[in-house]
C-alpha positions in Angstrom: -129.5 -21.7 20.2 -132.2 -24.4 18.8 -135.1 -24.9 20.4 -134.9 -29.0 21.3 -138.4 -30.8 20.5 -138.8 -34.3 21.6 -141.6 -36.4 20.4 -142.0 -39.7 22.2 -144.3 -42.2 20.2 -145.6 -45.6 20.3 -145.3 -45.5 16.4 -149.1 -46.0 16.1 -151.4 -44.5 13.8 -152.7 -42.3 16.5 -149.2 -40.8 16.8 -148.0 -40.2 13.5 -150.3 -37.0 12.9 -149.2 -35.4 16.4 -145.7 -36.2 14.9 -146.3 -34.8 11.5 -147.7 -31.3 13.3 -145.0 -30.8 15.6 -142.4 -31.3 12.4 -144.9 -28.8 10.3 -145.0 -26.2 12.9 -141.5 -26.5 13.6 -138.9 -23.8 12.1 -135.4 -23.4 11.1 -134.6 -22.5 15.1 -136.2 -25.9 16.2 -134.6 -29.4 16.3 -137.0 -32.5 16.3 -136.4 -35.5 17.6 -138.7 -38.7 17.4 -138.3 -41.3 19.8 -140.2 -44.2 19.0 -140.8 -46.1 21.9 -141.7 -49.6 20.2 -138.2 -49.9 18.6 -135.7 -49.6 21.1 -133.6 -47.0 21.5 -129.8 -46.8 21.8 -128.6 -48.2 25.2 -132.4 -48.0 26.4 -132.0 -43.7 26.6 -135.4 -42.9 25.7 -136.9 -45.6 28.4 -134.8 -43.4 30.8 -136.0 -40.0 29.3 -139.6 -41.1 29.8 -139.1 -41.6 33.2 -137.3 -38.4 33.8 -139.8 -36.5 31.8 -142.8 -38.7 33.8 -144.7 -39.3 30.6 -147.6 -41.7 31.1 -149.1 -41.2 28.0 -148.4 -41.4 23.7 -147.7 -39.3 22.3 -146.0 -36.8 24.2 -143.9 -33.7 23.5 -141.3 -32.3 25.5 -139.7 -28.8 24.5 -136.2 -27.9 26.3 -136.8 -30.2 28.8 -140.3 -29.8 30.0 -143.1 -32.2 29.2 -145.8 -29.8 27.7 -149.3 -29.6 29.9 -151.5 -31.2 27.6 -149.5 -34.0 26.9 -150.0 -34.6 30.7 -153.7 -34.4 30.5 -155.3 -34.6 27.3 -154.6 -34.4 23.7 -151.4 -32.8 22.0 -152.7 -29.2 21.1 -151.5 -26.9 18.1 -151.8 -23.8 20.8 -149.4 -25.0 23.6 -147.0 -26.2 21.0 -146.9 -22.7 19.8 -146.9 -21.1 23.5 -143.9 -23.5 24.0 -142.2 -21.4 20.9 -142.4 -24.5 18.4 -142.4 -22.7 15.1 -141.2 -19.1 16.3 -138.0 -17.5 14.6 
């Protein structure tokens, strides 16, 4: 089963290197998807996926489900995208 990576940007320049790590890191078992939120998304899904996910802040990474802790805090970090299993076989 892939591991599901969501990136949710505002398709800024601040955002596009978090979104080029995540897709470097990421591995044959991983399947990346970029939402970005400044073009909208089919029948508004990722506006409801941000609220289910209670992102606050851009960028922010979510792996099966679960909005990673530093995207809740601080800067995305290479780390706790490889705790979450982002790159792992």
């Amino acid at each position: 089963m892939k591991r599901k990576i969501e990136i949710f940007t505002a398709g800024c320049p601040t955002c596009e290197p978090v979104v080029e790590k995540v897709k470097g890191l990421a591995c044959e078992n991983c399947e990346v998807i970029v939402y970005n939120l400044n073009e909208r998304c089919e029948a508004e899904s990722c506006t409801a996926l941000v609220k289910k996910y209670g992102i606050n802040r851009m960028p922010a990474v979510v792996v099966d489900g679960k909005l990673l802790e530093c995207c809740k805090t601080s800067a995305v970090d290479e780390e706790v995208l490889r705790a979450a299993g982002i790159g792992k076989r």
